[in-house]
N, C-alpha and C positions, 0 to 999 in steps of 0.2 A: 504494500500500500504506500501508496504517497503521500505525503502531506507536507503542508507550507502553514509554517507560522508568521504571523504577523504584529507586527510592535512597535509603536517610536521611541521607547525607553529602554538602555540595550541593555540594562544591568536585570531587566523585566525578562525582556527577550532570553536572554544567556539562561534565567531560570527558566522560563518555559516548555524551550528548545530540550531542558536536561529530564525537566520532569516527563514532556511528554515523549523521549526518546526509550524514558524509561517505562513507560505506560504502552509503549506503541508495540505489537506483536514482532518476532524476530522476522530481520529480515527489509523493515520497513524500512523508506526512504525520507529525512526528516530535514527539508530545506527553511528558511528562514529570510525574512526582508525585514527592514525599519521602516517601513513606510509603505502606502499605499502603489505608488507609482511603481516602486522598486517590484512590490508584489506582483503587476502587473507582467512586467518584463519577465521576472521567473515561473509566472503562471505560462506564459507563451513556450516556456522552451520546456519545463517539466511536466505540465496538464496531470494537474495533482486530483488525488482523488477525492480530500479532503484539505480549506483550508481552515485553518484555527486563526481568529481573528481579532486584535483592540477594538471596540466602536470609537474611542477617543482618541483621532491622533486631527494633527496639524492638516491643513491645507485639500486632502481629500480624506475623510472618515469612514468606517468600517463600512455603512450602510452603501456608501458610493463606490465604496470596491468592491461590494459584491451587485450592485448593479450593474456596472462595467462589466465586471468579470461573465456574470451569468448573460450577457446580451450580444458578450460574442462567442460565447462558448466556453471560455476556460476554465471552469469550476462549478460543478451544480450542488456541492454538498459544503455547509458550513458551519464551524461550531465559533459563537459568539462567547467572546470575554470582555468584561466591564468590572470597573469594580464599585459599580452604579449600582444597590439591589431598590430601582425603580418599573415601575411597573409601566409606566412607557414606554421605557428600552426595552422591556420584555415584549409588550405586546409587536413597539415595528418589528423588532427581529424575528418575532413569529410570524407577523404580514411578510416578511422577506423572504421566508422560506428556509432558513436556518435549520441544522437537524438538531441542535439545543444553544442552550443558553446558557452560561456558567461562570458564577460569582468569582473573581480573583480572592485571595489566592484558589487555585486549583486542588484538588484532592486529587491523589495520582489513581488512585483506586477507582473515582468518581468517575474520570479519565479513560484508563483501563477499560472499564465495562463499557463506557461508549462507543470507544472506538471499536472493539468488539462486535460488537450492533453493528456500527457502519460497516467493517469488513465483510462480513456473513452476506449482506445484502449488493455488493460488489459484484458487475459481471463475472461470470468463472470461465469467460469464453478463452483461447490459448490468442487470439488476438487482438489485446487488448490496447494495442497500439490505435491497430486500426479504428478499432470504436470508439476510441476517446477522439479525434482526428475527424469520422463522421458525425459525433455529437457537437461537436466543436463548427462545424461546415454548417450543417443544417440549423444550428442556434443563431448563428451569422446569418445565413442564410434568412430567417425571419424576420430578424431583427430589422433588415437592411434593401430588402425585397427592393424599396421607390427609388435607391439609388441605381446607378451605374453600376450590375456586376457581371461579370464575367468570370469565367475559366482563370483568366490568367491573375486577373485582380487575386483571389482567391489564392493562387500558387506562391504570388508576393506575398500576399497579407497571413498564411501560414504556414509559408518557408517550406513547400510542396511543390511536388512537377505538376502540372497540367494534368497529364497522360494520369499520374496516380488517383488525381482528386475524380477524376470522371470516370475510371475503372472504379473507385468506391464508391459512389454514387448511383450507380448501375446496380454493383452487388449489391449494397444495403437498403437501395431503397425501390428498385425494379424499373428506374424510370431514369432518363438523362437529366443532368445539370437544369439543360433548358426549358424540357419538359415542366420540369418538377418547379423551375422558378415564376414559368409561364402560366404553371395553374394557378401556382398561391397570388400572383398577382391577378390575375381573373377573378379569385375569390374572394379578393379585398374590394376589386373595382366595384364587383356585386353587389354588395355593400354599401358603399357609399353609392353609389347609384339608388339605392333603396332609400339611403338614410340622408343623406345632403342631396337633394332633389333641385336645390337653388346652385349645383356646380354644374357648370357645364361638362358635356363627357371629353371634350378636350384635356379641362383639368383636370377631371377624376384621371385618366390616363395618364396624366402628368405622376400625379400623387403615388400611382402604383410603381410607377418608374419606365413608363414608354412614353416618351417625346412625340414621336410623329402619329399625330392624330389617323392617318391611314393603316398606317401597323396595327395600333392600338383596335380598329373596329376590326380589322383583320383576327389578329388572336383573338378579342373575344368571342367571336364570331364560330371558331373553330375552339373553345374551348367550351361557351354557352350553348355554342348550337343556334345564335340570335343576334343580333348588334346592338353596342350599347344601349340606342335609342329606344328600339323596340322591346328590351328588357326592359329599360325606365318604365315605358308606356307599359305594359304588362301588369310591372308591379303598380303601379298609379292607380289602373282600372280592377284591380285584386282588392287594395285600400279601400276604393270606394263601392264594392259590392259589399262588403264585408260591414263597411257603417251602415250600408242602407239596412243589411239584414239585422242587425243591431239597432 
């Protein structure tokens, strides 16, 4: 198992690092940053399986590194440390999605048995590369849909060939790159076509990430089975059966 601790206090850190190395199963791998930013970069090159986290540091704080983190894929599992026992900190970092919450100082024991937990529920797949790598791609992938992406963008932004990212994307998810980016943005258009009825489907296209209003009726066209318009119109006249029958 991996893990990454996080801390701006290094006398804090140096303990943490000792306790939970001692806490952590044989074997595990036990990295460390002073800071948020810092976490990031080591999050990129180790794609830890667990990170253990300050919420109170300087300049970016616990709750914006694991936003960051989970929105482009580099970490879905996180145990929060405070030496805050508020009941606010408790509840955002339960809205955050944290797998606990834990009073400093730390109990290694208390430690132990969690991480325990987390390991058991760990894919047991022999390629574990791979799937951290796909989870990572497709977390991005979401998050980023109305931008510019591409293949190669993708191979810059996680230090991957082309050729690899699109051969796993195929295996893991049975459909290509394009395919797969081409629907969720169809599926978002859908949506706001539904829901912001006052945007033109120029912008909605915009918003999903296709610029040339032709493409855009195109793919949806070929993913809906309709053009934008006539989706609008659709749903508009579905609306208004629905209040009459009401």
């Amino acid at each position: 198992m991996k893990l990454l601790i996080v801390d701006d206090e290094p006398i804090i850190l140096r303990g943490l690092v000792k306790v939970i190395q001692d806490a952590a199963s044989p074997g595990s791998e036990v990295r460390s940053a002073g800071n948020a930013f810092e976490a990031i970069e080591l999050m990129k090159e180790e794609m830890p399986d667990v990170t253990v986290t300050d919420l109170h540091m300087p300049e970016k704080n616990g709750f914006d590194l694991m936003q960051e983190a989970k929105g482009i894929g580099l970490c879905e599992r996180f145990i929060v440390l405070t030496g805050h026992d508020d009941f606010e900190y408790v509840r955002r970092a339960l809205r955050s999605g944290v797998v606990d919450y834990l009073l400093k100082p730390i109990d290694k024991d208390e430690m132990s048995e969690l991480l325990k937990q987390i390991e058991s529920k760990l894919p047991s797949d022999g390629d574990g590369e791979s799937t951290r790598h796909i989870k990572r791609i497709l977390a991005y992938t979401k998050a980023h849909y109305m931008n510019d992406l591409s293949l190669d963008h993708l191979a810059d932004l996680m230090e991957l060939h082309p050729s690899y990212i699109s051969s796993l994307f195929k295996k893991e998810t049975g459909d290509t790159f394009v395919n797969y980016l081409n629907a969720l943005r169809i599926h978002e258009a859908r949506k706001l076509l539904h829901t912001h009825r006052h945007l033109s489907v120029n912008e909605i296209g915009r918003r999903v990430g296709i610029e040339n209003k032709h493409y855009f009726n195109k793919v949806f066209k070929k993913y809906a089975g309709i053009t934008p318009g006539a989706y609008r119109e659709e749903q508009a006249s579905g609306s208004e059966e629905r209040e009459n029958e009401a």
